[in-house]
VOVO-747533 format. One record per atom (N, C-alpha, C): x, y, z. Coordinates in nm, 3 decimals. Each point is the difference from the previous one (the first is absolute). Layout:
REM residues N
+---------+---------+---------+
!       X !       Y !       Z !
+---------+---------+---------+
!       X !       Y !       Z !
...
+---------+---------+---------+
REM end
This chain:
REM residues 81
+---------+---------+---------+
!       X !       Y !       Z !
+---------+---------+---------+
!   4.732 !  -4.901 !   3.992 !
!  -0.028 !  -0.142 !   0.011 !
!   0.008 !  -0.060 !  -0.140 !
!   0.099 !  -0.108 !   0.015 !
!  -0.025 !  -0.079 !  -0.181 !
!  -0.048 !  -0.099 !   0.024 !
!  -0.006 !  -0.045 !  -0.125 !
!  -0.114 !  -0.167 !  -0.017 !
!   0.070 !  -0.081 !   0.095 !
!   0.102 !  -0.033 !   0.049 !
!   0.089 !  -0.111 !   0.094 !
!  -0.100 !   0.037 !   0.143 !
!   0.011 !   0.130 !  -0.007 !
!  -0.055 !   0.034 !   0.169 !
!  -0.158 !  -0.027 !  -0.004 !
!  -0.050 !   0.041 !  -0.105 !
!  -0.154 !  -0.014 !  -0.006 !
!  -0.041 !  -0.154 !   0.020 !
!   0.076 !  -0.111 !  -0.097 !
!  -0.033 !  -0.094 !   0.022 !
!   0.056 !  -0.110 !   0.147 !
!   0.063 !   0.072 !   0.080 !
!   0.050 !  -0.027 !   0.120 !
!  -0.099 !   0.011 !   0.068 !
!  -0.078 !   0.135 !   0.016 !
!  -0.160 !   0.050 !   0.051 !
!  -0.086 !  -0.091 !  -0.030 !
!   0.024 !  -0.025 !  -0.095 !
!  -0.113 !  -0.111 !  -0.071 !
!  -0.028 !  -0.107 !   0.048 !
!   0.133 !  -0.090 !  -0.018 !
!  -0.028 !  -0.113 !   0.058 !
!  -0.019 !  -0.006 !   0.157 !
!   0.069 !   0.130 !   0.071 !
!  -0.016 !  -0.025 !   0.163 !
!  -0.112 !  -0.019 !   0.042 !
!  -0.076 !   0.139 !  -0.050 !
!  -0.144 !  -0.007 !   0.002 !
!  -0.063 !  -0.103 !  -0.022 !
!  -0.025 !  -0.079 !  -0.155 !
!  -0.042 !  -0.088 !  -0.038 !
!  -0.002 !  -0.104 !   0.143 !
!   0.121 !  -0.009 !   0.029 !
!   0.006 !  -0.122 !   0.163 !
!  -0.047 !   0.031 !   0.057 !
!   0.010 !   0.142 !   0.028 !
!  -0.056 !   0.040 !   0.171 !
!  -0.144 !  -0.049 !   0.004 !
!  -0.069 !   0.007 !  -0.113 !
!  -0.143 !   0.018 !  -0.027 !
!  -0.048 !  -0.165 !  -0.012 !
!   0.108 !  -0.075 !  -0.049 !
!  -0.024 !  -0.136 !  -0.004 !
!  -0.027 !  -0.077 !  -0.068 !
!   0.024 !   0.043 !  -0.127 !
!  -0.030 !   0.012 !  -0.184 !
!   0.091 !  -0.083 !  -0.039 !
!   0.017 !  -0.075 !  -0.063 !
!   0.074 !  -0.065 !  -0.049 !
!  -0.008 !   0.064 !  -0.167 !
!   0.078 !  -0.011 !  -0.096 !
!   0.024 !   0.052 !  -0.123 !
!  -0.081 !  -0.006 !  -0.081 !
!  -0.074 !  -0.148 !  -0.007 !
!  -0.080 !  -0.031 !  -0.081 !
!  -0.131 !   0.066 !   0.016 !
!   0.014 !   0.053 !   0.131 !
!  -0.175 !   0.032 !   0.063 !
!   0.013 !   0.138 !  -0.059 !
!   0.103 !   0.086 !   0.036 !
!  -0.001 !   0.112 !  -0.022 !
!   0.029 !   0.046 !  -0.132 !
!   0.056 !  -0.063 !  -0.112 !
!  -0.030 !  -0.018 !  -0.109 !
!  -0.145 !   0.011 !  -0.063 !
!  -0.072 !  -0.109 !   0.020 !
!  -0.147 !   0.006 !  -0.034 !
!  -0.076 !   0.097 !   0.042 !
!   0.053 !   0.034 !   0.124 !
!  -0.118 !   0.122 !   0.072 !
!   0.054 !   0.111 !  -0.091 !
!   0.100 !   0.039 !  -0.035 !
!   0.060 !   0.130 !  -0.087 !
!  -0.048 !  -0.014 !  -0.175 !
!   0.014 !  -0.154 !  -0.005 !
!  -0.042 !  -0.046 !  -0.136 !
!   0.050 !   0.047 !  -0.144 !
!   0.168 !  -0.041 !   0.071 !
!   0.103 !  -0.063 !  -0.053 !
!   0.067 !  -0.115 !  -0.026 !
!   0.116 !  -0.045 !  -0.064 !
!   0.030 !  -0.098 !  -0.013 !
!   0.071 !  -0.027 !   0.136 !
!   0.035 !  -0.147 !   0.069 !
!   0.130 !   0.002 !   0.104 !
!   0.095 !   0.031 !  -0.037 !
!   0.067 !  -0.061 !  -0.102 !
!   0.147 !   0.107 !  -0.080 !
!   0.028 !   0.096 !  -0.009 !
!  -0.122 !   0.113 !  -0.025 !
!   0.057 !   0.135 !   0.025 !
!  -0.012 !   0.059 !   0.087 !
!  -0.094 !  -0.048 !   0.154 !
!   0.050 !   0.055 !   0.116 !
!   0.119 !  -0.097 !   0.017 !
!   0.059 !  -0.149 !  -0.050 !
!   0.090 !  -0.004 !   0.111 !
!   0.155 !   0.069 !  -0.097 !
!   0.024 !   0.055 !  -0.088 !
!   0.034 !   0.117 !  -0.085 !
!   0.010 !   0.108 !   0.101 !
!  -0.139 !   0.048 !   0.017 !
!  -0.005 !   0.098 !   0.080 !
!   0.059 !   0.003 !   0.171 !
!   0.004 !  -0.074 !   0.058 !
!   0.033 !  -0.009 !   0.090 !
!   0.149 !   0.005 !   0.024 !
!   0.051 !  -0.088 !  -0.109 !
!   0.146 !  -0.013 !   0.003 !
!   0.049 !   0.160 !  -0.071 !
!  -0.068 !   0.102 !  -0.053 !
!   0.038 !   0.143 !  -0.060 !
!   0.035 !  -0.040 !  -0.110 !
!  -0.048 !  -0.092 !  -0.072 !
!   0.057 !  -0.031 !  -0.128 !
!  -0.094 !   0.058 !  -0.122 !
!   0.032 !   0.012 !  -0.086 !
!  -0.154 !   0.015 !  -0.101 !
!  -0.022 !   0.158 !  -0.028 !
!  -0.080 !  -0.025 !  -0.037 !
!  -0.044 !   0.180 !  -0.056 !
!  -0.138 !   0.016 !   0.016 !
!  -0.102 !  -0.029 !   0.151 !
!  -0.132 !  -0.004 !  -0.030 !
!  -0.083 !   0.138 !  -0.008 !
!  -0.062 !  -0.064 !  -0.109 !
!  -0.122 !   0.149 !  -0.027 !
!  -0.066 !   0.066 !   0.140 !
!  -0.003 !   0.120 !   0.009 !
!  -0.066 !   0.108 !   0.109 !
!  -0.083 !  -0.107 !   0.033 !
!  -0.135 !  -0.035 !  -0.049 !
!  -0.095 !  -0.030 !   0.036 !
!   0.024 !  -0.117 !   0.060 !
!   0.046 !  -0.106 !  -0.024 !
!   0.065 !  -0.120 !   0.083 !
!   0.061 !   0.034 !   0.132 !
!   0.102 !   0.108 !   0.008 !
!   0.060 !  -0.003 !   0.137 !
!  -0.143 !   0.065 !   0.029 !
!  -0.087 !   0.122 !  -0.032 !
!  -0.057 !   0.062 !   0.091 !
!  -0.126 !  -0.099 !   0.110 !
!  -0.013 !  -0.083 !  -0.096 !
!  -0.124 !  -0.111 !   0.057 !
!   0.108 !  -0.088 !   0.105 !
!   0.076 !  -0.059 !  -0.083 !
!   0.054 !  -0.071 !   0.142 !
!   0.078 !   0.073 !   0.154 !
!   0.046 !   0.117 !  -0.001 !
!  -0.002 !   0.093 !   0.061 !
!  -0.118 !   0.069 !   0.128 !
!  -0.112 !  -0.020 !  -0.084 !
!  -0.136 !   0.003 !   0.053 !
!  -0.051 !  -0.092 !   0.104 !
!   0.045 !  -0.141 !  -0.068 !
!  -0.020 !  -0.136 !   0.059 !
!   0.071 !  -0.009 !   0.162 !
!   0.128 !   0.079 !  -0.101 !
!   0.111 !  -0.029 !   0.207 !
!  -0.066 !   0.113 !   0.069 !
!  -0.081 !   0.104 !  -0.030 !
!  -0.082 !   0.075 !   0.137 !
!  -0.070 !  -0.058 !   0.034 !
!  -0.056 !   0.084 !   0.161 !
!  -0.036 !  -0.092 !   0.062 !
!  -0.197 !   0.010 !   0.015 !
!  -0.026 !   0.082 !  -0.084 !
!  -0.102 !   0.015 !  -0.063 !
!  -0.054 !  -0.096 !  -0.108 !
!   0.044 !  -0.088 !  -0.031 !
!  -0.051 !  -0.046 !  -0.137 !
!  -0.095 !  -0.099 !  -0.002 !
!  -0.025 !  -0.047 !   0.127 !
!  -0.145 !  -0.036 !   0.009 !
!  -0.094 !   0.085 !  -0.045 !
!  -0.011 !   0.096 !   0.056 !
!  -0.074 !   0.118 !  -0.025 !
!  -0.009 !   0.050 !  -0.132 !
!   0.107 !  -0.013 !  -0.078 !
!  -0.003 !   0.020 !  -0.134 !
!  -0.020 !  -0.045 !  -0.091 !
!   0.013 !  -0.169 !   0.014 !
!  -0.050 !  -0.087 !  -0.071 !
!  -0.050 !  -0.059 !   0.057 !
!  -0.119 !   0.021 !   0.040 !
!  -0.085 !  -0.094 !   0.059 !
!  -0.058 !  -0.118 !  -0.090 !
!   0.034 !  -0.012 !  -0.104 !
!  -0.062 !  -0.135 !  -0.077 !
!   0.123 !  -0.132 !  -0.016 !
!   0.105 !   0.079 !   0.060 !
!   0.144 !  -0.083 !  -0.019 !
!  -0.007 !  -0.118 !   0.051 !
!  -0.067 !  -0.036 !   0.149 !
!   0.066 !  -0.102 !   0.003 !
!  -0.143 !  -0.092 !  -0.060 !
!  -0.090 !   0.034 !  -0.025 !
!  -0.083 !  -0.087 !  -0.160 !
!   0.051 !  -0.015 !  -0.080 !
!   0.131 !   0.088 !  -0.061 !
!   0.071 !  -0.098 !  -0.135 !
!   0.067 !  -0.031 !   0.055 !
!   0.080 !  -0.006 !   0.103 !
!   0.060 !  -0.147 !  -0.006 !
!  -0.083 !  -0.135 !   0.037 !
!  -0.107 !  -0.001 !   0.070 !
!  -0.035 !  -0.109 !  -0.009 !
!  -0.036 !  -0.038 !  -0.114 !
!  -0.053 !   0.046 !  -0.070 !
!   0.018 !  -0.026 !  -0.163 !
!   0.082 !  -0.031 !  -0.066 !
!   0.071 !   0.044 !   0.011 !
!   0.152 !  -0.019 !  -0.035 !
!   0.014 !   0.078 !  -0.132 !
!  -0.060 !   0.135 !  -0.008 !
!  -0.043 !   0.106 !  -0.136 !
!   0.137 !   0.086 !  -0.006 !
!   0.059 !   0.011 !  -0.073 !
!   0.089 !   0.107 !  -0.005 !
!  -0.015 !   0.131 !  -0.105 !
!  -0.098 !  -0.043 !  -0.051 !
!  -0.082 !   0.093 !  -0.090 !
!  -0.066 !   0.136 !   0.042 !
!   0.034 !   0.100 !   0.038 !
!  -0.043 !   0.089 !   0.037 !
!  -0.130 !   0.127 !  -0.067 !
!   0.009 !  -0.040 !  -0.093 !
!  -0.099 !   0.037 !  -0.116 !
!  -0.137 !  -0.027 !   0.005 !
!  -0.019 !  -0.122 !   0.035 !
!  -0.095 !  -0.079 !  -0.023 !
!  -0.090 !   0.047 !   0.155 !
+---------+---------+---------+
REM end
């Protein structure tokens, strides 16, 4: 699988689920540019970037981030904090 196919997964998912870019951006807590980079297989993103947004398109990730959808109502992309 290369980055073209991964980010094909990506974005399908991303729809199926009902995410629009910007949402799923913040919930991963990244910029939109480099998922929409990523989506198109463009770019060179660090492990840790695909592995979180990756995470996001299972179908677990309620469960995993359960504080997620609190930053976005926040609108926090800060993950640190």
């Amino acid at each position: 699988m290369d980055l073209i196919e991964i980010g094909k997964h990506i974005r399908e998912r991303r729809k199926e689920l009902g995410l629009d870019q910007a949402t799923l951006a913040t919930l991963a807590g990244i910029g939109i540019n480099a998922l929409v980079r990523l989506e198109r297989g463009s770019g060179n993103p660090r492990f840790d970037v695909l592995f979180v947004i990756l995470l996001f398109c299972s179908d677990n990730w309620p469960v995993m981030f359960p504080n997620a959808l609190l930053r976005i109502s926040r609108k926090r992309t800060d993950w640190g904090s």
